[in-house]
C-alpha positions as YAML, in Angstrom:
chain: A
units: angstrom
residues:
- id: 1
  name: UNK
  ca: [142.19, 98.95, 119.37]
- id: 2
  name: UNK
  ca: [142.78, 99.96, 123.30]
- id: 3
  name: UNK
  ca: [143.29, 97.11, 125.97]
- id: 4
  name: UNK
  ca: [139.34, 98.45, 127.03]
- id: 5
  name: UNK
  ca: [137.69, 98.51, 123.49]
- id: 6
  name: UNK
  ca: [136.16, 96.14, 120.98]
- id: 7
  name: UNK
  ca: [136.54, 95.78, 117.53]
- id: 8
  name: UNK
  ca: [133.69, 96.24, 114.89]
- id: 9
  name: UNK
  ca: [133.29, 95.06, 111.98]
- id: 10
  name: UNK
  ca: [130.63, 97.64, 110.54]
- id: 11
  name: UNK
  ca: [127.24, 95.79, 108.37]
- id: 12
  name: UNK
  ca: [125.12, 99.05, 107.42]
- id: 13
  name: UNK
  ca: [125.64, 102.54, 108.40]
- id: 14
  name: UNK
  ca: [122.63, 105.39, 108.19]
- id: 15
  name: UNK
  ca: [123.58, 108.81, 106.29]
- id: 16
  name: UNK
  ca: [121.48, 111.61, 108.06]
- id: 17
  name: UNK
  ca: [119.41, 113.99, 105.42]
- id: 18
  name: UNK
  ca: [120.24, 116.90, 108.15]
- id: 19
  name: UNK
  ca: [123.65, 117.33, 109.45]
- id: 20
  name: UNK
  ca: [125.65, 115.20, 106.18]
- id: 21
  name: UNK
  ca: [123.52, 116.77, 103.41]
- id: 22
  name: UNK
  ca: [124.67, 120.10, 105.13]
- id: 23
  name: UNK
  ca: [128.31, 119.08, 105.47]
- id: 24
  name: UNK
  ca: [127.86, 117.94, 101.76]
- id: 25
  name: UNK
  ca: [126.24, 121.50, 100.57]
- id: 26
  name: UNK
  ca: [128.70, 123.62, 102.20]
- id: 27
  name: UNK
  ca: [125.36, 125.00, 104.74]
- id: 28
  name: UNK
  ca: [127.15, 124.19, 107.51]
- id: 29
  name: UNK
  ca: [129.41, 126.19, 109.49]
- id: 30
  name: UNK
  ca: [132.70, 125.17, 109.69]
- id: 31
  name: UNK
  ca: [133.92, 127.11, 112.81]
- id: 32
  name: UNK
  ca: [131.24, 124.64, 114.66]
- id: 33
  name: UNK
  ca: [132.91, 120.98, 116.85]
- id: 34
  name: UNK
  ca: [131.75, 118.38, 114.20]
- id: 35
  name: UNK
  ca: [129.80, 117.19, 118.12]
- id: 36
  name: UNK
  ca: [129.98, 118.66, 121.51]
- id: 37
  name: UNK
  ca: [128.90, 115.20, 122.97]
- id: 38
  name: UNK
  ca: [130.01, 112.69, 120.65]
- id: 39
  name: UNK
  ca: [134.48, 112.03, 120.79]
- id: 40
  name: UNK
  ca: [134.46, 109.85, 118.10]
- id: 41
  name: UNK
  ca: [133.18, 113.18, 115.29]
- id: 42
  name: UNK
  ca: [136.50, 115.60, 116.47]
- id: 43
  name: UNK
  ca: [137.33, 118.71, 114.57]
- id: 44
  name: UNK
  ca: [135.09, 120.87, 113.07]
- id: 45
  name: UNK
  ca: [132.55, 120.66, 110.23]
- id: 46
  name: UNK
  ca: [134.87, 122.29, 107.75]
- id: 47
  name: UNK
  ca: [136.15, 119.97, 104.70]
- id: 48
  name: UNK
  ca: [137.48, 117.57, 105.32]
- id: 49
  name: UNK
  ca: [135.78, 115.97, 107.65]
- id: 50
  name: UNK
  ca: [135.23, 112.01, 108.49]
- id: 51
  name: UNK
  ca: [131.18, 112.12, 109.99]
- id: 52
  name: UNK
  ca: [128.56, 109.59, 110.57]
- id: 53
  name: UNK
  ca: [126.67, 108.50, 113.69]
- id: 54
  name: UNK
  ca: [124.70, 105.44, 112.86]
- id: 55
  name: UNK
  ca: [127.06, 102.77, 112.68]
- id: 56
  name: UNK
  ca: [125.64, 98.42, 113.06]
- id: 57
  name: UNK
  ca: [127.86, 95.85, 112.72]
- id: 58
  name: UNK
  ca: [129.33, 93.09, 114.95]
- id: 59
  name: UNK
  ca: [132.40, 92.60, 117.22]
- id: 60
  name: UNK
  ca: [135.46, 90.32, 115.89]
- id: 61
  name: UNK
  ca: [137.74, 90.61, 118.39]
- id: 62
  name: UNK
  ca: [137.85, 92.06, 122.03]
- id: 63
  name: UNK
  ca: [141.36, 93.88, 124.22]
- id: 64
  name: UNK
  ca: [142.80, 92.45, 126.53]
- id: 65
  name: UNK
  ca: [140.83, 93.82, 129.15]
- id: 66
  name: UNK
  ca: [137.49, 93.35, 127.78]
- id: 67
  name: UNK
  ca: [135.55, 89.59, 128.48]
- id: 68
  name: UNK
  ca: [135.46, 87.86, 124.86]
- id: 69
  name: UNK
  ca: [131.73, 87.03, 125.08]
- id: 70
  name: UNK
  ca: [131.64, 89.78, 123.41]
- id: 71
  name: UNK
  ca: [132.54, 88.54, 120.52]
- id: 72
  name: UNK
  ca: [129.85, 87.88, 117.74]
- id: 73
  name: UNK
  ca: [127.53, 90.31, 119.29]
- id: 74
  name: UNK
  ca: [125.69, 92.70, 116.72]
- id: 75
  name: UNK
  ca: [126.54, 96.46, 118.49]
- id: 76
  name: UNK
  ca: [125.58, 100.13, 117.43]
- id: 77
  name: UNK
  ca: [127.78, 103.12, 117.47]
- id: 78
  name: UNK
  ca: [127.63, 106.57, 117.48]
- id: 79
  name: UNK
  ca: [130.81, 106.54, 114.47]
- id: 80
  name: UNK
  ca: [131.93, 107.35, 111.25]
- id: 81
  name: UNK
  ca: [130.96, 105.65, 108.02]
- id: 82
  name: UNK
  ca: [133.83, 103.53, 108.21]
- id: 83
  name: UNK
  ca: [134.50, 99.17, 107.31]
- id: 84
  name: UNK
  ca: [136.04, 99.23, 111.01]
- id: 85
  name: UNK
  ca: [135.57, 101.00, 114.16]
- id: 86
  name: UNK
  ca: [136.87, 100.06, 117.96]
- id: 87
  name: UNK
  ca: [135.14, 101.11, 120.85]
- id: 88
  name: UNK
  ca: [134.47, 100.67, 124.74]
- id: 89
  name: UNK
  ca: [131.84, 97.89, 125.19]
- id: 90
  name: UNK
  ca: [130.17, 101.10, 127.40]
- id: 91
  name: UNK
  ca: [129.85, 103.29, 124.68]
- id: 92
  name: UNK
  ca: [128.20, 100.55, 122.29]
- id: 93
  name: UNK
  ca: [123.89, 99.34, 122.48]
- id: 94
  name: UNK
  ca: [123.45, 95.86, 122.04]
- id: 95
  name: UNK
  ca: [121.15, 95.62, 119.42]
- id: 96
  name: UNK
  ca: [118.18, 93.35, 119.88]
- id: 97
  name: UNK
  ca: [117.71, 90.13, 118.71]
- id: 98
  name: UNK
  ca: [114.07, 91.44, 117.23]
- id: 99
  name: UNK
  ca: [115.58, 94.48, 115.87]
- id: 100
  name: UNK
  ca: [117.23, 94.02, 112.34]
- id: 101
  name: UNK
  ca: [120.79, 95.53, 111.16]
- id: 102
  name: UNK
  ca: [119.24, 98.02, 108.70]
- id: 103
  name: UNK
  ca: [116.43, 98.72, 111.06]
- id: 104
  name: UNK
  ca: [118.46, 99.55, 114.28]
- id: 105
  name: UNK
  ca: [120.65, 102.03, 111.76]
- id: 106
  name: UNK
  ca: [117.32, 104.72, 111.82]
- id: 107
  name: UNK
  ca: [117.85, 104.58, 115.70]
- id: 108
  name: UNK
  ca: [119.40, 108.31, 115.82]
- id: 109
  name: UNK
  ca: [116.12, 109.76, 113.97]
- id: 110
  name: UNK
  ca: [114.10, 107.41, 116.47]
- id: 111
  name: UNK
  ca: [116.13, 108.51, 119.72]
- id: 112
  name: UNK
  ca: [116.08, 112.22, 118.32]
- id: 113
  name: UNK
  ca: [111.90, 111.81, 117.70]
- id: 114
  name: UNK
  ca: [111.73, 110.47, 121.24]
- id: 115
  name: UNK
  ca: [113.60, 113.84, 122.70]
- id: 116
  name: UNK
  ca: [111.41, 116.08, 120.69]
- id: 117
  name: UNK
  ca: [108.16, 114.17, 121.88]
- id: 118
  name: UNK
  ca: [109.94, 114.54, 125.66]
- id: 119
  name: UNK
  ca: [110.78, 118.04, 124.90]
- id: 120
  name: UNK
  ca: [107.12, 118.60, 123.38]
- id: 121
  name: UNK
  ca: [105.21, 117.47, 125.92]
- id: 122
  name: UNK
  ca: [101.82, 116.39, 124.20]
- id: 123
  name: UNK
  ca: [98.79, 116.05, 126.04]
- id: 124
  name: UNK
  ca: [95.71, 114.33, 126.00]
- id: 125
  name: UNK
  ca: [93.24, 115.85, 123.71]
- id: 126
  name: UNK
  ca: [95.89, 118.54, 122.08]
- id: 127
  name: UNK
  ca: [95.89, 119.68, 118.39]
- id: 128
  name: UNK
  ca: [99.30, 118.65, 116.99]
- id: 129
  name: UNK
  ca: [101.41, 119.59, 113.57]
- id: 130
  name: UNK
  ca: [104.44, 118.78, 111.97]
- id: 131
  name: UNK
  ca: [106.12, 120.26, 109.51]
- id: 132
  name: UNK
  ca: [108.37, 117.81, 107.18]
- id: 133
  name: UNK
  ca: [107.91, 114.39, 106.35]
- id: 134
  name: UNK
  ca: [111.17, 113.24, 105.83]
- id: 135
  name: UNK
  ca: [113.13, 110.39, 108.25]
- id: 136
  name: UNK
  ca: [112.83, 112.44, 111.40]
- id: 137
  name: UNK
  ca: [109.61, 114.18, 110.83]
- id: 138
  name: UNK
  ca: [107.87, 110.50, 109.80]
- id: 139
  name: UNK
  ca: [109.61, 108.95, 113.39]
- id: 140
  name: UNK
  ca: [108.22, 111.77, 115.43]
- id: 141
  name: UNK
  ca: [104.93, 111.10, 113.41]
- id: 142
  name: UNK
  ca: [105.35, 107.65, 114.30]
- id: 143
  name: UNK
  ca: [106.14, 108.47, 118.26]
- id: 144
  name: UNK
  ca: [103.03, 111.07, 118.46]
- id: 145
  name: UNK
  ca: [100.44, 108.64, 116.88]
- id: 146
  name: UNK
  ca: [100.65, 106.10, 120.07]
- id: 147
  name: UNK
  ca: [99.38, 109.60, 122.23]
- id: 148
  name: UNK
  ca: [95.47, 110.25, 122.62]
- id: 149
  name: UNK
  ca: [96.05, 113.22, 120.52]
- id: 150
  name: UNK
  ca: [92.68, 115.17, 119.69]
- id: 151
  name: UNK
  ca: [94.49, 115.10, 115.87]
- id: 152
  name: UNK
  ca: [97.61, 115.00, 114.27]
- id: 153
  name: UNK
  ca: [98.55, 116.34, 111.32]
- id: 154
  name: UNK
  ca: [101.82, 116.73, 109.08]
- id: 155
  name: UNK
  ca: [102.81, 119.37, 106.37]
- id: 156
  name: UNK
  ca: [104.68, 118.46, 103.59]
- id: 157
  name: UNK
  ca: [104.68, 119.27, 99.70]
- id: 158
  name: UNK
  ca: [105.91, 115.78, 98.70]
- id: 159
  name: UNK
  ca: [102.95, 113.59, 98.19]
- id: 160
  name: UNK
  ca: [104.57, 110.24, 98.69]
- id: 161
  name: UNK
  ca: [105.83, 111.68, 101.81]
- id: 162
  name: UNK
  ca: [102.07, 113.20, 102.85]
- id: 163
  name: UNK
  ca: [101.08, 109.26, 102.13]
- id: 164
  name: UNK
  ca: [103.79, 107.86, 104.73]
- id: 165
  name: UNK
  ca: [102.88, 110.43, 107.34]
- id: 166
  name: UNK
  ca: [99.08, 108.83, 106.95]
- id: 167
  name: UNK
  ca: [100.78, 105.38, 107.32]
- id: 168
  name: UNK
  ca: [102.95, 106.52, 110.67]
- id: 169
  name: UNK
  ca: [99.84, 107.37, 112.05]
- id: 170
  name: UNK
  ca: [98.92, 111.25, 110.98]
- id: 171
  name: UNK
  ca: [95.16, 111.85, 110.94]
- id: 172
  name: UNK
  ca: [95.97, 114.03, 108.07]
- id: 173
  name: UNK
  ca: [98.55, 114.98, 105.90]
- id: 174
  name: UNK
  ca: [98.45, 118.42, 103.35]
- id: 175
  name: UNK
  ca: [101.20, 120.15, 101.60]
- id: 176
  name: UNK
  ca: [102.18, 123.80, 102.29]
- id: 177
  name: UNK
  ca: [99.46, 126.21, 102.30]
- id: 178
  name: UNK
  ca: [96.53, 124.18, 102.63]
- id: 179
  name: UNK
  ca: [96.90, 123.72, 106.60]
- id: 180
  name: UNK
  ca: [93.58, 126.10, 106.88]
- id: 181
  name: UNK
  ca: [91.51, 123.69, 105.50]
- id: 182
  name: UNK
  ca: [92.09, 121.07, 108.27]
- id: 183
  name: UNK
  ca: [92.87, 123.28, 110.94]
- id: 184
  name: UNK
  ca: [91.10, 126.60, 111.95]
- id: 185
  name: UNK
  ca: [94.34, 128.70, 112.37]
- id: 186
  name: UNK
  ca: [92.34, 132.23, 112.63]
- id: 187
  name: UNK
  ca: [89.44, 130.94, 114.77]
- id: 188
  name: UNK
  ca: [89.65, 132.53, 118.42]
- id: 189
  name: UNK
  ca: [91.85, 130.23, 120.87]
- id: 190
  name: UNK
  ca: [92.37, 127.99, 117.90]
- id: 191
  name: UNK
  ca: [94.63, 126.29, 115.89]
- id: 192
  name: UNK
  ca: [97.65, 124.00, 116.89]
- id: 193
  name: UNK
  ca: [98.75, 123.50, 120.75]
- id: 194
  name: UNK
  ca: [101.85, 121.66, 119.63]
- id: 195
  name: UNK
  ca: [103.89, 122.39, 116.27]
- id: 196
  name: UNK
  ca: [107.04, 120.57, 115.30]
- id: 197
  name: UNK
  ca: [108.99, 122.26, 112.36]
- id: 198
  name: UNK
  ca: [111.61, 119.64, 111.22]
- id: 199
  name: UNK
  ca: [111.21, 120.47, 107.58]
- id: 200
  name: UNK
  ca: [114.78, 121.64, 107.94]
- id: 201
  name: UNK
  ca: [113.26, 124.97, 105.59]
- id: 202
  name: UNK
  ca: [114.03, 127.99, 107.14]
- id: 203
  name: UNK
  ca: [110.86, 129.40, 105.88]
- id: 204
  name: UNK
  ca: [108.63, 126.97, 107.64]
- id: 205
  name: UNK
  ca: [109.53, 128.33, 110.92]
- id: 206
  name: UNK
  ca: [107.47, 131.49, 110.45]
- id: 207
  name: UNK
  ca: [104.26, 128.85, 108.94]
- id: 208
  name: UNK
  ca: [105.45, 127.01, 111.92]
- id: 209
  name: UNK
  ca: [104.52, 129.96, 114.22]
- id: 210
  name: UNK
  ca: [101.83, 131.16, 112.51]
- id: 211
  name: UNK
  ca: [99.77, 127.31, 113.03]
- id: 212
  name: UNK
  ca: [100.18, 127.77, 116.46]
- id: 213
  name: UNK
  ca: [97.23, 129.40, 118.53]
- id: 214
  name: UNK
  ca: [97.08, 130.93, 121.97]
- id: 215
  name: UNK
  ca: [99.78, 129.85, 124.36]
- id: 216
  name: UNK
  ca: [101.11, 127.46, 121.37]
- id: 217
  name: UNK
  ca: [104.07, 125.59, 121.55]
- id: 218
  name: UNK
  ca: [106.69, 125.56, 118.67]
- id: 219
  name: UNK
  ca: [109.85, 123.02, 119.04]
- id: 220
  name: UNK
  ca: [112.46, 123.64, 116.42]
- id: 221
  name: UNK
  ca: [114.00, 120.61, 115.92]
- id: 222
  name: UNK
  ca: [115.74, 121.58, 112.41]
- id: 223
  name: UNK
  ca: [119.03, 123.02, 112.43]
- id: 224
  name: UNK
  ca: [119.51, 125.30, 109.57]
- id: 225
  name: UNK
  ca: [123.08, 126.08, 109.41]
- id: 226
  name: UNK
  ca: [124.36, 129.28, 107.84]
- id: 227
  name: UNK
  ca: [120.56, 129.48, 105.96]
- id: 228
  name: UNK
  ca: [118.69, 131.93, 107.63]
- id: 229
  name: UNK
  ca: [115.10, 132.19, 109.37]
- id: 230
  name: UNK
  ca: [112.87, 134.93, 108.53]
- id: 231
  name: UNK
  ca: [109.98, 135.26, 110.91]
- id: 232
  name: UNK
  ca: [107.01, 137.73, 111.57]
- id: 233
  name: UNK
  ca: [107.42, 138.23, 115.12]
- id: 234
  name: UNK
  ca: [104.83, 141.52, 114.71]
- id: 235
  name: UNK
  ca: [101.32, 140.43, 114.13]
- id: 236
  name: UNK
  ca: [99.67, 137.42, 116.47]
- id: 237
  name: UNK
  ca: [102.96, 136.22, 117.95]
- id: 238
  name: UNK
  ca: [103.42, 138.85, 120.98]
- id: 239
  name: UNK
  ca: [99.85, 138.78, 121.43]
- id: 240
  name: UNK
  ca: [99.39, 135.07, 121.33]
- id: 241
  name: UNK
  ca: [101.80, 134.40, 124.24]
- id: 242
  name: UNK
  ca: [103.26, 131.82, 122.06]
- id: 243
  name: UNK
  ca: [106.64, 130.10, 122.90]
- id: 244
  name: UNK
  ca: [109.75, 129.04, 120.31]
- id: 245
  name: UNK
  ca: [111.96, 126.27, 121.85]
- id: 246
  name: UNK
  ca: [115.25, 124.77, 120.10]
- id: 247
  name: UNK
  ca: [115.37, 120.70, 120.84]
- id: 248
  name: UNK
  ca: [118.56, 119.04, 120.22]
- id: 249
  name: UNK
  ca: [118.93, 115.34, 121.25]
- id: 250
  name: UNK
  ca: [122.88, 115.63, 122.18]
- id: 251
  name: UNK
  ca: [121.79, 117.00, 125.94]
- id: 252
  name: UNK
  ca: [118.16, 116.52, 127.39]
- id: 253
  name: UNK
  ca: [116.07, 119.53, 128.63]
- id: 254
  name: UNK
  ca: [116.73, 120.21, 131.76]
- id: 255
  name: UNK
  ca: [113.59, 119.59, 133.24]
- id: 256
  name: UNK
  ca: [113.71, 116.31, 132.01]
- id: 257
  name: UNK
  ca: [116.42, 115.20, 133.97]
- id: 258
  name: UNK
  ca: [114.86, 114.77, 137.29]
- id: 259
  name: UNK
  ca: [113.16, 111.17, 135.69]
- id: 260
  name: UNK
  ca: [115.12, 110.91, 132.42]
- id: 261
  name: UNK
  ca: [118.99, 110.47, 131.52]
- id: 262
  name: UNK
  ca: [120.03, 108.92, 128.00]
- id: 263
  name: UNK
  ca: [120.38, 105.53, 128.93]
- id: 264
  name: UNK
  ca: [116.26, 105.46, 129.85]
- id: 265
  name: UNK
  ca: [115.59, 107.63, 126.25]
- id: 266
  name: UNK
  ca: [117.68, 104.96, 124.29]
- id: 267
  name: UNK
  ca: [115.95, 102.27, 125.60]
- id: 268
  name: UNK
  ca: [112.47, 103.95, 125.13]
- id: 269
  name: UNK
  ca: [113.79, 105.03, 121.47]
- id: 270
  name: UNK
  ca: [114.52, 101.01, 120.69]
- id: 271
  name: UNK
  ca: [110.88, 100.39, 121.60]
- id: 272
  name: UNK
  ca: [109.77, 102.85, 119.62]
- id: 273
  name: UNK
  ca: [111.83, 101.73, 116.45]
- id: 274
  name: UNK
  ca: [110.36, 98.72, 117.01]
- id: 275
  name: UNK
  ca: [106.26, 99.83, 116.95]
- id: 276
  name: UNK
  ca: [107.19, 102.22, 114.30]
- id: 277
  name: UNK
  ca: [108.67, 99.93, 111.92]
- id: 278
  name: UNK
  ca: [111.50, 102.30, 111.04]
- id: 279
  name: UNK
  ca: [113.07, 100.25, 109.15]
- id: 280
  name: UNK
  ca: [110.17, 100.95, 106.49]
- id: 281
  name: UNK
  ca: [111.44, 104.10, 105.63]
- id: 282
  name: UNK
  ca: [114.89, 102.99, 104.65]
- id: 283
  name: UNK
  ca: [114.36, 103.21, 100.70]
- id: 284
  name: UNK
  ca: [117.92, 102.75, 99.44]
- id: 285
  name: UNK
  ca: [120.92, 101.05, 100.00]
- id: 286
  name: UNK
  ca: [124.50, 101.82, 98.89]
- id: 287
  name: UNK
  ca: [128.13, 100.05, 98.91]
- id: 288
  name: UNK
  ca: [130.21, 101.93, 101.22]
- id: 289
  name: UNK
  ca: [132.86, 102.28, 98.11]
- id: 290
  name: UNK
  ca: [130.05, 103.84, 96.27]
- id: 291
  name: UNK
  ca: [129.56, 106.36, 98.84]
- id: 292
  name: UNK
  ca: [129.70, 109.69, 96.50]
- id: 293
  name: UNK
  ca: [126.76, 108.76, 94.73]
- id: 294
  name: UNK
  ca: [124.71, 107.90, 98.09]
- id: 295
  name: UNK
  ca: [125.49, 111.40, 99.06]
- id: 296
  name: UNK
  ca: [124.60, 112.61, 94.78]
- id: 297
  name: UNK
  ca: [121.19, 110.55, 95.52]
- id: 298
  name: UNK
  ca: [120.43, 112.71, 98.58]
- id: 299
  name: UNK
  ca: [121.57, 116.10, 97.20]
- id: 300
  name: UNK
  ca: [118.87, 115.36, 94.21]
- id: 301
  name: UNK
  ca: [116.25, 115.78, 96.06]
- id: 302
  name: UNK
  ca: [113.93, 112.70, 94.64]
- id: 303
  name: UNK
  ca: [110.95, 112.41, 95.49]
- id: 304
  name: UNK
  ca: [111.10, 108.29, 95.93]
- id: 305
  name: UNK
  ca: [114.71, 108.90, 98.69]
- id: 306
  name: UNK
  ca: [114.26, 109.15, 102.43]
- id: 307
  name: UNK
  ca: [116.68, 106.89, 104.36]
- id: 308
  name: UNK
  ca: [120.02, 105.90, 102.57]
- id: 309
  name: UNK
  ca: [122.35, 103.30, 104.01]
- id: 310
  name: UNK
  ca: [125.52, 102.42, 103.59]
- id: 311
  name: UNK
  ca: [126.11, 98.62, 103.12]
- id: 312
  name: UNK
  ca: [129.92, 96.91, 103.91]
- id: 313
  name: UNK
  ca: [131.12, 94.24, 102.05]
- id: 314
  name: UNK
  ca: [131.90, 91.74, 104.47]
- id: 315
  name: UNK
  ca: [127.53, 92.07, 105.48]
...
C-alpha cells in the first residue's frame, strides 16, 4: 500500500458473463490490453491473466498521506477478484448506505446499461428492442422501462430470462424468431426505432438489423471476441438508411461529453441500481477459494445462472 492509497478488505466481488466467460473460453484475443482505461487489469487477455472489475469491500487501514476517516467505509473498485486490494481514495465510490454489498457489485452492468441508454438516445413514443436477457441486457431493460417508450420489448430464448425482462419492465418478452408477432418488422416505416443487441451471439446482430425499420438505430453493445458476425448488409439495410453503432462504457460518446463525464454517469448508474433492484438478479454466490467452479457454473450455460459473486471469508 502507497503513502496515497487505502487498503481493502474485499466482501463480494461480481464475475462478468461477457469479458471473464470469454477470457475463460479462450474467445478472447489475447494480443488485446486486458483495459485501455482501467491500470489496475495490465497485460493482455492472454492466460494468465488476474481480471475482475467489480470489487465491494471496506477499508482497514489508510497511508500515511490519506485522512483515517476513511477507515470502516464500505468502497467499490474497479479490481481483480482478489481478498485484498489498495487503492487511491480517488479512484474508489463510496457505496451508499441504502445500497447493499452484493447489490452495489452489479454496478458495472448498471453503469454500462446507463452508457448504452446515453449512447441510444430513446425518445418519447419510440419502438424499442433488446436482444439478450442476461445481467446487462435485464439492467438496460431496467434503465429503458422508466422512459415513455411507445413499447419495449426483449428477445431471448431462455424463458426464465423472457419472465425477468417482463419484471424489469419489458412490455413484452419472445424468444428468437417470434419478434413478428409483436412487432410489424415488414410493414412500411415500421418496426423498431431503437435495437440493442447485447445477446453477446454473433448471429443476433444480423436479427438485430433486420428489427430495425427506416432510419433505425442499432447499438452493439456485445463484444464478440475472435467469434465472428455474419450480416446481410444487401437487402433492406442500404435502403433503410439504417445506422450500426459500437457502445463501450470505458470512454463516453463523444457527443456526450459536452453535459456528461463519468463521474455524472456513475452517480446516475447508482440511482439506477437502486430503482432497478439489481441486486435481484444476483442468483448465486461463491467462496472466492471456490472460484473454478463459479467460473464451471457460468460456462454451463444453466438456465437458473445470471449474476455470480464471489464471497470473501472475512464478509
Amino acid at each position: 500500500m502507497a503513502a496515497d492509497e487505502v487498503l481493502v478488505e474485499t466482501r463480494v466481488s461480481g464475475i462478468s458473463t461477457g469479458t471473464e466467460l470469454l477470457i475463460y473460453r479462450g474467445d478472447a484475443p489475447t494480443d488485446l490490453p486486458a483495459d485501455e482505461t482501467l491500470d489496475t487489469l495490465d497485460g493482455d487477455l492472454s492466460f494468465p491473466v488476474r481480471y475482475g472489475y467489480a470489487a465491494v469491500g471496506d477499508v482497514v487501514d489508510t497511508g500515511s498521506e490519506v485522512d483515517d476517516e476513511w477507515v470502516g467505509r464500505t468502497v467499490f473498485g474497479f479490481t481483480p477478484h482478489e481478498t485484498h486490494f489498495s487503492l487511491p481514495p480517488e479512484r474508489l465510490l463510496t457505496v451508499p448506505e441504502s445500497v447493499a454489498p452484493e447489490a452495489m457489485a452489479t454496478f458495472p452492468s448498471v453503469e454500462t446499461a446507463t452508457s448504452l441508454v446515453l449512447d441510444g438516445r430513446p425518445r418519447v413514443g419510440e419502438r424499442v428492442v433488446v436482444f439478450g436477457a442476461g445481467v446487462v441486457g435485464l439492467c438496460t431493460i431496467g434503465v429503458l422501462s422508466s422512459f415513455p417508450l411507445g413499447r419495449l420489448i426483449a428477445v431471448e430464448p431462455i424463458e426464465s430470462r423472457r419472465k425477468r425482462a417482463r419484471e424489469m419492465g419489458a412490455d413484452a418478452a419472445v424468444a428468437p424468431g417470434r419478434l413478428d408477432g409483436v412487432l410489424d418488422v415488414d410493414a412500411d416505416h415500421d418496426g423498431a426505432d431503437l435495437v440493442y443487441e447485447l445477446s453477446g451471439t454473433p448471429t443476433a446482430l444480423d436479427d438485430a438489423v433486420a428489427a430495425a425499420g427506416y432510419d433505425g438505430r442499432v447499438i452493439v453493445g456485445s463484444w464478440y471476441g475472435d467469434k465472428p458476425a455474419t450480416l446481410d448488409l444487401g437487402s433492406t439495410f442500404h435502403r433503410d438508411r439504417i445506422s450500426i453503432e459500437s457502445s463501450q462504457v470505458s470512454t463516453l460518446a463523444p457527443e456526450a461529453r459536452g453535459r456528461w463525464d463519468k463521474p455524472r454517469r456513475a452517480e446516475t448508474a447508482v440511482e439506477r441500481l437502486r430503482e432497478i433492484n439489481a441486486d435481484d438478479l444476483v442468483t448465486h454466490r461463491v467462496p472466492f477459494t471456490d472460484a473454478p467452479e463459479a467460473y464451471r457454473l457460468l460456462n454451463d450455460r444453466d438456465d437458473n445462472v445470471l449474476q455470480v459473486l464471489l464471497t470473501y471469508s472475512n464478509s
